[in-house]
C-alpha positions, 0 to 999 in steps of 0.5 A: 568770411562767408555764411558756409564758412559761418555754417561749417565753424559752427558745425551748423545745419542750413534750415533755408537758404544754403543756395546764399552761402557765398555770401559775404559776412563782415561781422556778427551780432549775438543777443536775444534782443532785438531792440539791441540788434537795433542798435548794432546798425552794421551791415552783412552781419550774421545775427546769433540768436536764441529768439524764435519769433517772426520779430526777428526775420524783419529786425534782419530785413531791417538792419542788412543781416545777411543770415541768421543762426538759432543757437541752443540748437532752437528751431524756427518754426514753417512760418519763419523759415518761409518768410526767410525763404521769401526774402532769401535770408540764410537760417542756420542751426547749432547745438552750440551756445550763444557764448561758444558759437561767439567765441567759435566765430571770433576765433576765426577771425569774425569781429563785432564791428569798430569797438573790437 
């Protein structure tokens, strides 16, 4: 799967970064935690996530995250979106719920990782 086929599964909106959307994605992470998104250690990962704080543009450097959706239609603000921008990381928006835009990816044959 790659990030476009992510935005257009979750009828998402390209907040930066639409120039990556060719982007390989293997897997994909949903938590509003960072701390757990810590521990998912997976790489070309797109995280899904209702936390709008800069934390989570480094968790995403950190961990080889390769875009990151805002779910609950949640906007980063200016500060994040450059700081994506600067480190070429795709930020996606839906108006679907953690839980739904999960199910829409796994649907589509995107898997969390070994445990699936």
């Amino acid at each position: 799967m790659t990030v476009n086929e992510v935005k257009d599964a979750l009828h998402g909106t390209y907040l930066c970064g639409e120039e990556h959307g060719e982007t390989e994605v293997h897997s994909a992470c949903g938590s509003d935690m960072m701390s757990d998104v810590l521990a998912f250690l997976k790489d070309q990962a797109v995280l899904l996530t209702g936390l709008c704080n800069p934390q989570v543009i480094r968790t995403a450097e950190m961990m080889d995250i390769v875009c990151i959706v805002f779910v609950r239609g949640k906007m980063p603000d200016q500060n994040m979106i450059e700081m994506a921008r600067e480190k070429g990381l795709p930020i996606i928006s839906t108006r679907h719920r953690m839980f739904s835009a999960c199910g829409l990816l796994y649907e589509k044959g995107l898997r969390g990782g070994a445990s699936d």
